[in-house]
mmCIF file of the C-alpha atoms, coordinates in Angstrom:
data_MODEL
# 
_entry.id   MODEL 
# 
loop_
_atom_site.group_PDB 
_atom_site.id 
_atom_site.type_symbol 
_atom_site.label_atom_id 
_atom_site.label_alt_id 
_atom_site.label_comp_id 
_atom_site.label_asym_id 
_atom_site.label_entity_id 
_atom_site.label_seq_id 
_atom_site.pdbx_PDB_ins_code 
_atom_site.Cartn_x 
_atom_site.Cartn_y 
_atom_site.Cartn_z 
_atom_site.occupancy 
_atom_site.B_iso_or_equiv 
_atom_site.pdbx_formal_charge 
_atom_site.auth_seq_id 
_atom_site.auth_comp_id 
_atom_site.auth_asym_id 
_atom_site.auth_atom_id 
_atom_site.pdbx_PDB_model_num 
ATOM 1   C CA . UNK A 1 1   ? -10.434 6.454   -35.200 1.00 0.00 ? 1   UNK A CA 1 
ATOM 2   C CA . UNK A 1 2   ? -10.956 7.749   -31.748 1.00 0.00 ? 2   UNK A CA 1 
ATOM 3   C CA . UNK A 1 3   ? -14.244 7.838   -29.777 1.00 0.00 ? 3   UNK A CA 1 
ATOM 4   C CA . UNK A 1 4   ? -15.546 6.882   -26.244 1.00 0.00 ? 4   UNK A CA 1 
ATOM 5   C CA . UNK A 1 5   ? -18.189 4.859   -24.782 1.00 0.00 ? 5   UNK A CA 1 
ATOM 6   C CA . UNK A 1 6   ? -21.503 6.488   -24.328 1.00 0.00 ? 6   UNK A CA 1 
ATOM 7   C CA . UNK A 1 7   ? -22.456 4.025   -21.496 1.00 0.00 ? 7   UNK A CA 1 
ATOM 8   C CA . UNK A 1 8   ? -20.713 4.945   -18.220 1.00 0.00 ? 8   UNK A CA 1 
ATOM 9   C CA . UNK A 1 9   ? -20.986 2.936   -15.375 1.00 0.00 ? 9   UNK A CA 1 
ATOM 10  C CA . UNK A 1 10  ? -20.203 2.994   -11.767 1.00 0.00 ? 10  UNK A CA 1 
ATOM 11  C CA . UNK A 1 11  ? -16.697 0.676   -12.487 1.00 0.00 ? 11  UNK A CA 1 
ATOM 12  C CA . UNK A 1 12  ? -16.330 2.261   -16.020 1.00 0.00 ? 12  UNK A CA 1 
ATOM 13  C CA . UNK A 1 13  ? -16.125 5.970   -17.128 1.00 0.00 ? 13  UNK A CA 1 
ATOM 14  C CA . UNK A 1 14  ? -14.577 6.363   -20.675 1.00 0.00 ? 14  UNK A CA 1 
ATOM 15  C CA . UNK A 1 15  ? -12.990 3.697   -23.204 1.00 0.00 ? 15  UNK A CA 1 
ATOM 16  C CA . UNK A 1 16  ? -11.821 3.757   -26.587 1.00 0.00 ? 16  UNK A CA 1 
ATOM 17  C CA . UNK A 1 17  ? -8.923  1.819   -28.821 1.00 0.00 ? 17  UNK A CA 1 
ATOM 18  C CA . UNK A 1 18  ? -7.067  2.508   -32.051 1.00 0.00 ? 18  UNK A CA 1 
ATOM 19  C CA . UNK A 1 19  ? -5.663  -0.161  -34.641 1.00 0.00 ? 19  UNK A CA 1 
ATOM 20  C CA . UNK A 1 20  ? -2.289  1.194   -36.821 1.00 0.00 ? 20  UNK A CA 1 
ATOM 21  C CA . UNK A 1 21  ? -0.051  -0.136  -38.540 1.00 0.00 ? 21  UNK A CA 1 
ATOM 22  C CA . UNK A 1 22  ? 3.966   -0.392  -36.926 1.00 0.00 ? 22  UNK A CA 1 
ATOM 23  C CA . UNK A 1 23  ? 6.523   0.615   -38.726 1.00 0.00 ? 23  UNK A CA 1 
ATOM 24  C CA . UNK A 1 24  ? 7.919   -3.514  -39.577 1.00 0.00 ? 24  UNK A CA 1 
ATOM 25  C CA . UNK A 1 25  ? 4.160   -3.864  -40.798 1.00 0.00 ? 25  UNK A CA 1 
ATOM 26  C CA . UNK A 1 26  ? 2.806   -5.670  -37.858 1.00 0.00 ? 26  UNK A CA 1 
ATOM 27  C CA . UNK A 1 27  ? -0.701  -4.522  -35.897 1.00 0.00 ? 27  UNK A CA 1 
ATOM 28  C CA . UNK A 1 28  ? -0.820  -2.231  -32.856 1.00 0.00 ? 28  UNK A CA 1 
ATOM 29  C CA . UNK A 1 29  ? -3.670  -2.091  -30.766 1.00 0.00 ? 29  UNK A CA 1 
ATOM 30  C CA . UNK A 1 30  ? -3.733  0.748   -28.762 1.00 0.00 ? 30  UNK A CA 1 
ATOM 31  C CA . UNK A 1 31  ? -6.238  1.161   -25.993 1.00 0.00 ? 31  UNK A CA 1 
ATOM 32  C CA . UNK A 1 32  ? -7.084  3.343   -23.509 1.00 0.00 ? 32  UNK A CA 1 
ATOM 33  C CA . UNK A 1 33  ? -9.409  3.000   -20.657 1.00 0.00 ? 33  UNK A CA 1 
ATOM 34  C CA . UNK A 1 34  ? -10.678 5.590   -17.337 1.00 0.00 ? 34  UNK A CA 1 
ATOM 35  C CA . UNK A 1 35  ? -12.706 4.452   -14.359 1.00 0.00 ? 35  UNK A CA 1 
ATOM 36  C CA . UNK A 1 36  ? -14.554 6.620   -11.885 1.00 0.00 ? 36  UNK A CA 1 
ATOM 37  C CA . UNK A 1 37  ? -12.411 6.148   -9.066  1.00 0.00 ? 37  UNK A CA 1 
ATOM 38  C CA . UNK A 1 38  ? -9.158  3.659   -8.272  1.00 0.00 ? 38  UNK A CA 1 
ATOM 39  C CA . UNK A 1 39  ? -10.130 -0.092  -9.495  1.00 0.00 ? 39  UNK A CA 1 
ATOM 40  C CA . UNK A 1 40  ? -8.656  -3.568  -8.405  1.00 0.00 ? 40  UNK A CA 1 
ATOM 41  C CA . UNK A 1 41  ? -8.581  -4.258  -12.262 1.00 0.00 ? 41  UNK A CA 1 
ATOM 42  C CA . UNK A 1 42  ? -8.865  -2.187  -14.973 1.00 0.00 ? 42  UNK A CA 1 
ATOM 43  C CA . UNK A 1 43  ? -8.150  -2.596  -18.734 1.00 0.00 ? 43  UNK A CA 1 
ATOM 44  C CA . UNK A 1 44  ? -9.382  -4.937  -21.291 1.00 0.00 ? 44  UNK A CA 1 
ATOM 45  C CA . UNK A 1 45  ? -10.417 -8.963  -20.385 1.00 0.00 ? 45  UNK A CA 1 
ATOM 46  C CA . UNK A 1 46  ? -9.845  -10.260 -24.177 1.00 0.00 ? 46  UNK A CA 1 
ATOM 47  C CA . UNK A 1 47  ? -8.502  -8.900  -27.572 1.00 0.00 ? 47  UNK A CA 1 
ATOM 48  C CA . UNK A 1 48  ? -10.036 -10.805 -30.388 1.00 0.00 ? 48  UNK A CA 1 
ATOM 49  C CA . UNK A 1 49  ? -7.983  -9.928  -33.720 1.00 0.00 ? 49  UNK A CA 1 
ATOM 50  C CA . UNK A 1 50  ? -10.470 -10.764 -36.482 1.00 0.00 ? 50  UNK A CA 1 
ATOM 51  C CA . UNK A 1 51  ? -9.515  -10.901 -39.707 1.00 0.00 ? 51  UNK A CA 1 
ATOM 52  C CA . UNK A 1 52  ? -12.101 -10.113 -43.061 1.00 0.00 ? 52  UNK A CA 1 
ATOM 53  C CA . UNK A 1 53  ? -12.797 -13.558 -45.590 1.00 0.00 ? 53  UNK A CA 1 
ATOM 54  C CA . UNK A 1 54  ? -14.508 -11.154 -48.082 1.00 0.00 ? 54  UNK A CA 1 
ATOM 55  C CA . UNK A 1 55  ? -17.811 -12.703 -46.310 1.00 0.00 ? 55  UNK A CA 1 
ATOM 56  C CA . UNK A 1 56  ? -17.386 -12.314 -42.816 1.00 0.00 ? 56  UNK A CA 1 
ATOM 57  C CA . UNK A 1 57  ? -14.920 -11.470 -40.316 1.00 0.00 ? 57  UNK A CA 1 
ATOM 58  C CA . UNK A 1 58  ? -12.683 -14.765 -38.799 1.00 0.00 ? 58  UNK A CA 1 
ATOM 59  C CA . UNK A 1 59  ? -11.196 -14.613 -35.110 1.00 0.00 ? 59  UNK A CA 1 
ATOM 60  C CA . UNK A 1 60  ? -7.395  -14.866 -36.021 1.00 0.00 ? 60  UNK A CA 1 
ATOM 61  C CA . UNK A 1 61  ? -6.297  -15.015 -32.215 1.00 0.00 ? 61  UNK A CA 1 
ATOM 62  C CA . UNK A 1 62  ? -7.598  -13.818 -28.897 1.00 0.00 ? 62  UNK A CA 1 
ATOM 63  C CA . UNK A 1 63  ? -5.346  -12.654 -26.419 1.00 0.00 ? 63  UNK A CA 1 
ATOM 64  C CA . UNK A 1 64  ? -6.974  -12.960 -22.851 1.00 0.00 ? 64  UNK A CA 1 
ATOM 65  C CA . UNK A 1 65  ? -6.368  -11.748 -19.086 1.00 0.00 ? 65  UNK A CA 1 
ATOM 66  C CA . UNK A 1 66  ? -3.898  -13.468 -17.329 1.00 0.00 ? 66  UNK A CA 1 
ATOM 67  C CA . UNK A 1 67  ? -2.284  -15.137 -20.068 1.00 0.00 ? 67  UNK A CA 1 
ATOM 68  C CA . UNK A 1 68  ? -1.384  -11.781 -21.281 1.00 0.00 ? 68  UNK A CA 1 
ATOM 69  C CA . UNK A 1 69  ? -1.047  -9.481  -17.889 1.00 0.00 ? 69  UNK A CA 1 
ATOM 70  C CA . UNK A 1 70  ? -0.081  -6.239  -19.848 1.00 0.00 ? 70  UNK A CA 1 
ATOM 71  C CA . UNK A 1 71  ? -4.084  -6.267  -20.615 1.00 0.00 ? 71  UNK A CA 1 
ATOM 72  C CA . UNK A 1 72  ? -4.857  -5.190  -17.319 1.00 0.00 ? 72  UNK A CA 1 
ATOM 73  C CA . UNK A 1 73  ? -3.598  -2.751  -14.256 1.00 0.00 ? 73  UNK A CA 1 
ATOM 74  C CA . UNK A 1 74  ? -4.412  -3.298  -10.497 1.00 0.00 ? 74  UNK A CA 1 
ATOM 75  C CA . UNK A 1 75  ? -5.636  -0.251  -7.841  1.00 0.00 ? 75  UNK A CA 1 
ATOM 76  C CA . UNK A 1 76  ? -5.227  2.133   -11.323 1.00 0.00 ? 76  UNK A CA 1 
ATOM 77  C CA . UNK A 1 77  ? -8.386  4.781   -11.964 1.00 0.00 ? 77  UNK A CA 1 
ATOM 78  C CA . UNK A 1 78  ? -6.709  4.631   -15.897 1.00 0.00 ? 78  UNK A CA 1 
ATOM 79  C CA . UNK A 1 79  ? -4.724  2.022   -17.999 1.00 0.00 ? 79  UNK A CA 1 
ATOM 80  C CA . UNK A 1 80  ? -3.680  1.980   -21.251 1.00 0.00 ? 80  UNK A CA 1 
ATOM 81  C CA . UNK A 1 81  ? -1.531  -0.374  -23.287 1.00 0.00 ? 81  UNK A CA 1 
ATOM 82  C CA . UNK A 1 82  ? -0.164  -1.666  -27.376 1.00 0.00 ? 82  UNK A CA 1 
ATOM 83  C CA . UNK A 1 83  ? -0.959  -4.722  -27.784 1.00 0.00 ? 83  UNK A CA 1 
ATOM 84  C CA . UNK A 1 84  ? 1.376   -5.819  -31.073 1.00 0.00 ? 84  UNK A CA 1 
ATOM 85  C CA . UNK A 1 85  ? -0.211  -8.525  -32.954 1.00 0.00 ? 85  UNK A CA 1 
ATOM 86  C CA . UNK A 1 86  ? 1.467   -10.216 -36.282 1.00 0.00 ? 86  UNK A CA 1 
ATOM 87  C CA . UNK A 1 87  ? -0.507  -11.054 -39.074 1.00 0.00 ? 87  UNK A CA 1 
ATOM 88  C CA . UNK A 1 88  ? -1.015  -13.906 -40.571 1.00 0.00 ? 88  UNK A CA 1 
ATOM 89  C CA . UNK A 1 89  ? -2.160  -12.149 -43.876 1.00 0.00 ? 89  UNK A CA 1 
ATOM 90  C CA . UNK A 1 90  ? -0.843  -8.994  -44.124 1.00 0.00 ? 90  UNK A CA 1 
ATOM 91  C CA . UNK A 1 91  ? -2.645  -7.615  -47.184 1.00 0.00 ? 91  UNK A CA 1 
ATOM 92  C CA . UNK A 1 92  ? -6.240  -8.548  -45.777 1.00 0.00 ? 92  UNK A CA 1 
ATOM 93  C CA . UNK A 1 93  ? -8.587  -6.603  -43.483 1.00 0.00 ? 93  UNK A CA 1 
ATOM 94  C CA . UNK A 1 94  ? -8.051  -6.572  -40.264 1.00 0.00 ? 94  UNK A CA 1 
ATOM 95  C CA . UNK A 1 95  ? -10.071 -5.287  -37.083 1.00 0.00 ? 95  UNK A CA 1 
ATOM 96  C CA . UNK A 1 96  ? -9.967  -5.626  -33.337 1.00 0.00 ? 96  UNK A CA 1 
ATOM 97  C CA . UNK A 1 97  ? -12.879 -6.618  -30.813 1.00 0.00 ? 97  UNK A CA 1 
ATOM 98  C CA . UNK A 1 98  ? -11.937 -5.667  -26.852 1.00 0.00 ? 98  UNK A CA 1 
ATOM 99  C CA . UNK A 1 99  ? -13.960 -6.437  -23.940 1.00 0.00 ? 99  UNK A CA 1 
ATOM 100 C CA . UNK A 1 100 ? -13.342 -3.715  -21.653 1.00 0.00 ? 100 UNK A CA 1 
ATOM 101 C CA . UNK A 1 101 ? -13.317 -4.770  -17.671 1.00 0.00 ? 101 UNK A CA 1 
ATOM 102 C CA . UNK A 1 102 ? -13.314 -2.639  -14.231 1.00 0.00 ? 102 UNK A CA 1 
ATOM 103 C CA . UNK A 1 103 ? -13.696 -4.282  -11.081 1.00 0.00 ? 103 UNK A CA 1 
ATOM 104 C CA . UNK A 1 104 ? -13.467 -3.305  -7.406  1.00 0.00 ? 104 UNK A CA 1 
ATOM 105 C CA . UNK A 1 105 ? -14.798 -5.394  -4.683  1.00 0.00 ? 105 UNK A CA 1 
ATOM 106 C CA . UNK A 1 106 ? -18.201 -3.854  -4.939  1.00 0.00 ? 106 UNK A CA 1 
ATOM 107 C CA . UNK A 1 107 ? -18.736 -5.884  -8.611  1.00 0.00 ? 107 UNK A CA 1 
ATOM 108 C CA . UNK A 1 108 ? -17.432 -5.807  -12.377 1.00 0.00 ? 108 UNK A CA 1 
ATOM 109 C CA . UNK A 1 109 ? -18.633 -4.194  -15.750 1.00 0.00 ? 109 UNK A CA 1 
ATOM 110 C CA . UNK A 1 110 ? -17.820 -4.681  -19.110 1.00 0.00 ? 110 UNK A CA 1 
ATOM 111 C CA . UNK A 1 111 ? -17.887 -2.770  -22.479 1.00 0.00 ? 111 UNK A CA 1 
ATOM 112 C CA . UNK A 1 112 ? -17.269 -3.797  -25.833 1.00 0.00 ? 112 UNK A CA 1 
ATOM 113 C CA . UNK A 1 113 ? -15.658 -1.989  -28.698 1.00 0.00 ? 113 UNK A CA 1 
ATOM 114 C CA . UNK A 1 114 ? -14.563 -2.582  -32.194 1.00 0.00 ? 114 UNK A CA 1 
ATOM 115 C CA . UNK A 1 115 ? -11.720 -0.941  -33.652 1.00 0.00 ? 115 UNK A CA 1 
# 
């Protein structure tokens, strides 16, 4: 599903991400992100693949900034990346939780969306 953020701010303009299946049945996490202007960082700060119990939804694995660099761009006004994630259960429910981040030497923001 595709959508923006309603909430702009002065280090974050637009955001959204999409989940899909790949073609060897793995995830993709696709996500997409535009600033107002160029930003020392800009992308996504952590990933959290959650997976559904059938009572609530269970943090499978996080992938975080640095440990995976490919989450973020430097002195970029727009990054976007895939993030492929295999899963552990591949018939169950999954979704994806990503803490957008923009950050200049004036400050930071962050956004959260769920895909």
């Amino acid at each position: 599903a595709f959508a923006s953020s309603v909430r702009a701010s002065k280090y974050l303009s637009a955001y959204h991400a999409t989940m899909f299946e790949t073609s060897d049945g793995n995830i993709g996490i696709y996500f997409n992100v535009i600033a107002p202007r160029k930003m020392e960082h800009l992308g996504v700060s952590r990933i959290s693949v959650q997976r559904y119990t059938g009572s609530y939804w269970r943090t499978e694995y996080n992938y975080t900034y640095p440990e995976t660099p490919e989450l973020q761009g430097e002195n970029v006004g727009r990054y976007s990346a895939t993030i492929v994630y295999e899963p552990q259960y591949p018939s169950s429910e999954y979704r994806a939780v990503l803490t957008f981040y923009g950050a200049d030497s004036t400050g930071s923001d962050t956004g959260v969306y769920t895909t």
